[in-house]
N, C-alpha and C positions, 0 to 999 in steps of 0.2 A: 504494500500500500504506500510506503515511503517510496519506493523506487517512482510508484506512478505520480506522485506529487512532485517529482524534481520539473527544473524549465523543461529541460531537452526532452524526455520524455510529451509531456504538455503540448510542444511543436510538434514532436511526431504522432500525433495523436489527431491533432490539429490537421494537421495536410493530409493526414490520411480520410477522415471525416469529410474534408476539401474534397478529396478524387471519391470518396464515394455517394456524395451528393453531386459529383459531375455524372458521373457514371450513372447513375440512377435516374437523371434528368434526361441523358441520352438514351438509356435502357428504355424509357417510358414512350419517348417518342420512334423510337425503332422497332421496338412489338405491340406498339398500341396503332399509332397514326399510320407508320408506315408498311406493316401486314397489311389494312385496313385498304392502304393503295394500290400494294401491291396484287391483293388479290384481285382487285376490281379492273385491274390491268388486264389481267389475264386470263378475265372470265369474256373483255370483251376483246380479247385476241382469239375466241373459241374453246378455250382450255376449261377442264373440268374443276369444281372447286376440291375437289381430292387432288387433282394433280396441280393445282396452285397449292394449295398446303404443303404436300411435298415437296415442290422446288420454293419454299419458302426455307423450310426449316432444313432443306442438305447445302442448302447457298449462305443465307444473310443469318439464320439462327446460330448457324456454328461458326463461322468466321467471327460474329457476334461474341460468341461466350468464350474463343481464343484471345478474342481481343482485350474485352473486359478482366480477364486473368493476366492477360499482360501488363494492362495496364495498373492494376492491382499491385502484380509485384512491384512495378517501377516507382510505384507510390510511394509502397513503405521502402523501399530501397532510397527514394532522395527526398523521407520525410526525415530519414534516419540520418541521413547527410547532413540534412539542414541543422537537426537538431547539436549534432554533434559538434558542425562548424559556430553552431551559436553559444554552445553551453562550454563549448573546452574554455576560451580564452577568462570568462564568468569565475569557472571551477581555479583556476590558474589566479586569480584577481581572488577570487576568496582566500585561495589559501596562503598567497603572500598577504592577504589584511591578517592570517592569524597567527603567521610567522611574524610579523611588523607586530603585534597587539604582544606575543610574547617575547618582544626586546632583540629581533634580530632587526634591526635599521640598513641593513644590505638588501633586503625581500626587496625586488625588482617585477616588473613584469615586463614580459616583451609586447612590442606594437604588432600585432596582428590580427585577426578575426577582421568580421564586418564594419567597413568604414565607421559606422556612428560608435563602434568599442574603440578603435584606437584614443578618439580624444578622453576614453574614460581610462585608459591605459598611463595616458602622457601626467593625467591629474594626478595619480596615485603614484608613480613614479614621481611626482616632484613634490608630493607630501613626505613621502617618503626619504628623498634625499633632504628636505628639512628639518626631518625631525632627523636624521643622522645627523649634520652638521649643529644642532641645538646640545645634542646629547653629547659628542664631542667637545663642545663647547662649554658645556657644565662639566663635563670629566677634566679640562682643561683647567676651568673657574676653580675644582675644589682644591685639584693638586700643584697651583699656583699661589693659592691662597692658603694652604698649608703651609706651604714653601717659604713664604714671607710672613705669617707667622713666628715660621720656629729659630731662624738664627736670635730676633730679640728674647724671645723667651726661652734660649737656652743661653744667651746671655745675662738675663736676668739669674737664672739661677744658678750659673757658676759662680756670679757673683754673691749675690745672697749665701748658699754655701762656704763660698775661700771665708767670708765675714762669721760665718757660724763656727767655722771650724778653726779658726783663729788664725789663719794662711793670711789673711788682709786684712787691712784697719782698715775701719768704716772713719774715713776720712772725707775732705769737702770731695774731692777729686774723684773720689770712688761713686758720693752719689751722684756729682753730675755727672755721670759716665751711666747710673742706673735711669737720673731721670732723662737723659738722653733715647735710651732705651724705651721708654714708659713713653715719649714723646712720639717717639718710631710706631709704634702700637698705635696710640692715639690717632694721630696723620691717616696710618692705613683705615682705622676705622671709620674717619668722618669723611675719606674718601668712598668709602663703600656705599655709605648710607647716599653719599650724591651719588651715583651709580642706581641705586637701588632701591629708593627711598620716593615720595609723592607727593614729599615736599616742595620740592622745586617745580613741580607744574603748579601749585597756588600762585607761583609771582604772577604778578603782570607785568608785561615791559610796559617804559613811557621812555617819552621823547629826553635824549638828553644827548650832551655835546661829546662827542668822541673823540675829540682831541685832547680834552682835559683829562680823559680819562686814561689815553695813550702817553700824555706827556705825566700822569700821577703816579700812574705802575711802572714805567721807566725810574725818575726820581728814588721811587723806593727798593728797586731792584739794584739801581749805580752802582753801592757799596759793594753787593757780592761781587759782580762784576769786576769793581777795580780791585776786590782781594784777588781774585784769579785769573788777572793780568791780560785780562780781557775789555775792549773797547763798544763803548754802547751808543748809537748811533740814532735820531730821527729823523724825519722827513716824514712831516706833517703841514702843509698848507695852512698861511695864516690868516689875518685880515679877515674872516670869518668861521663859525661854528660848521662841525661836521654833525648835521644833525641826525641818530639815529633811533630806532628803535630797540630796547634793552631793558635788562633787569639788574641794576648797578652792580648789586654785588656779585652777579652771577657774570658780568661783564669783568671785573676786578680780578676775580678767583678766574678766568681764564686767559684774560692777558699776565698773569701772575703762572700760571703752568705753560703758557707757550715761553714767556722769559726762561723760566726756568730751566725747561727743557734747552732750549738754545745755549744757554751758560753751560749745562753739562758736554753736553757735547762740542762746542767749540774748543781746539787748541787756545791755549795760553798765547797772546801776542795776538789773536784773531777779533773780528768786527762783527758785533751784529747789529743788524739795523731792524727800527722799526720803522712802518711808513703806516698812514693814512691816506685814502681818498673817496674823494666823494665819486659815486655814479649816477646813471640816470633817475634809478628807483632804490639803492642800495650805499653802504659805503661799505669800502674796501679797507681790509688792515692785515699786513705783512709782516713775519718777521722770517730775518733771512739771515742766516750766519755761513759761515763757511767752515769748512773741516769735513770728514769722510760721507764719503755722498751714501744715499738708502739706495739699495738695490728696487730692480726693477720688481723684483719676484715679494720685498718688504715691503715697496711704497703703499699699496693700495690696506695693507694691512695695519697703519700704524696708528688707527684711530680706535683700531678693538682691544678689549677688556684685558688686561693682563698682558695684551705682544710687548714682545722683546725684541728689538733688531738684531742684540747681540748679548743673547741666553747667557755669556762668562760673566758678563759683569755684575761688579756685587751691587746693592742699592745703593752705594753712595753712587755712583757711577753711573747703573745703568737704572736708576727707580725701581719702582713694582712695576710701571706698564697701566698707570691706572691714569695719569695726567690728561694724555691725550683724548683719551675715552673721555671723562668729563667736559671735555672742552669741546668735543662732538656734541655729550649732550646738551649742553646749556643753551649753546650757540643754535641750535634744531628747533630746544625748546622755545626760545624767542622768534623764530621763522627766519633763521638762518640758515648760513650752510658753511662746508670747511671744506677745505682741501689742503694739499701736500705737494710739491713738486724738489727733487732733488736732480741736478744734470751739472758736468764743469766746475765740481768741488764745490760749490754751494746746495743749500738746503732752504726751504722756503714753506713756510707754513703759514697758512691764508684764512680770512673765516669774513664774510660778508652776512651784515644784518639789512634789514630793510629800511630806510630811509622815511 
């Protein structure tokens, strides 16, 4: 009873039903209407109605009921086809949804069957390499995030230990070296929560001047800058305001991580510039240092959660990988956008708000 409730079966059942309501409708009119002429044919050609009967049923009756047997079988032979070619690609689509439902994110299906399955083929297929790419990317997120965890907090407690066990005096030095550590924690966490957090969709941006804003987070960046022998550059247009749309702080905290990032990676003795400009519906802000260029195979990737261009380095050096990703989102969240260009020993990172 299950068998007869699948599709396939349903269609061959279907077509078959099909050729025997054909078959029946020509059955009716070949021993009904046309005996009916034939015999009248050949009663007024002189022939006997026994011998019209006779040359009815040795001619048109059995060619008749050859036919109808033929055509029977051919029925269910390409009701069977049908069904087959309709229910494989179906059966093949279920069972990679129940290989996908139980954690294998490789379940693929191939493009085949009746034109109107492929586009149902191509959907699943690209559900499916999403939710791969998601799931890699959480596996990526946990063991990243572990990762950067555990050097502060297995500094913490070497330290707290060498202090317990009398190897180190808890001196001034020791704890700012702990709350150094305690600080490192902090950072990563209040970067997760802007990552992660629902807060930052309540802002609203308003109108305010971008150049003030570009020449404050310069200002307050200088210092590191001249401690590590590094030159800081603007070019910004004056004589009037660069008017944009933003959410100050969240304007702040991202010209503060694209600085940032610039300072780390620039060589010692190197220039980074920031620049302003106004567009037609937008303004424009760059900041562009020089020193080893991002690969072409890195660039498009250096705004997601946790990348690293160059996994050796330790976080003073090379961060956690979370800067950039903030600075996608803030700048999105105000109906922005951001971009990356590195080529010719320079590196350039860009983010335009609306105007």
């Amino acid at each position: 009873m299950r068998r007869l409730n699948t599709l396939g079966m349903r269609i061959a059942l279907t077509a078959l039903a099909v050729a025997l309501v054909a078959v029946g409708t020509i059955a009716g009119g070949v021993l009904v209407v046309a005996r009916h002429l034939f015999e009248e044919l050949m009663r007024a050609s002189g022939q006997s109605q026994a011998h019209a009967e006779g040359m009815w049923q040795q001619s048109v009756v059995t060619v008749f009921v050859v036919a109808v047997a033929i055509a029977f079988l051919l029925s269910v032979a390409l009701g069977a086809l049908l069904a087959w070619r309709v229910s494989r690609p179906l059966n093949r689509l279920g069972a990679a949804a129940r290989r996908l439902a139980a954690g294998d994110y490789a379940a693929r299906v191939p493009r085949e069957g009746a034109r109107e399955l492929v586009p149902v083929s191509d959907s699943f297929n690209q559900m499916a390499a999403a939710l791969q790419a998601q799931e890699e990317q959480r596996t990526e997120l946990v063991a990243n995030f572990a990762h950067e965890l555990r050097t502060p907090l297995t500094n913490l407690r070497g330290y707290l230990e060498a202090m317990r066990d009398g190897v180190m005096d808890p001196t001034a030095a020791v704890f700012e070296s702990l709350r150094e550590e305690v600080d490192r924690l902090e950072r990563l966490s209040r970067a997760l929560d802007a990552l992660g957090g629902d807060g930052g969709n309540l802002a609203v941006p308003v109108e305010i001047d971008l150049a003030n804003a570009v020449h404050a987070a310069v200002e307050l960046a200088r210092p590191g800058f001249e401690r590590g022998g590094l030159r800081l550059e603007v070019e910004v247009p004056g004589g009037r305001p660069l008017r944009a749309l933003a959410v100050p702080d969240h304007l702040r905290q991202v010209l503060a991580n694209l600085l940032q990032n610039a300072q780390r990676y620039t060589p010692a003795g190197g220039v980074v510039t920031v620049s302003a400009a106004a567009e037609p519906d937008s303004v424009l802000v760059s900041v562009s240092n020089a020193g080893a260029e991002i690969s072409a195979t890195d660039l498009p990737h250096v705004f997601e959660r946790f990348y690293r261009i160059d996994r050796s380095r330790d976080r003073a050096r090379g961060g956690a990988g979370i800067g950039l990703a903030i600075v996608k989102q803030l700048v999105e969240q105000a109906g922005g956008r951001v971009g990356a260009e590195s080529a010719r020993g320079a590196t350039r990172f860009w983010f335009r708000l609306p105007s």
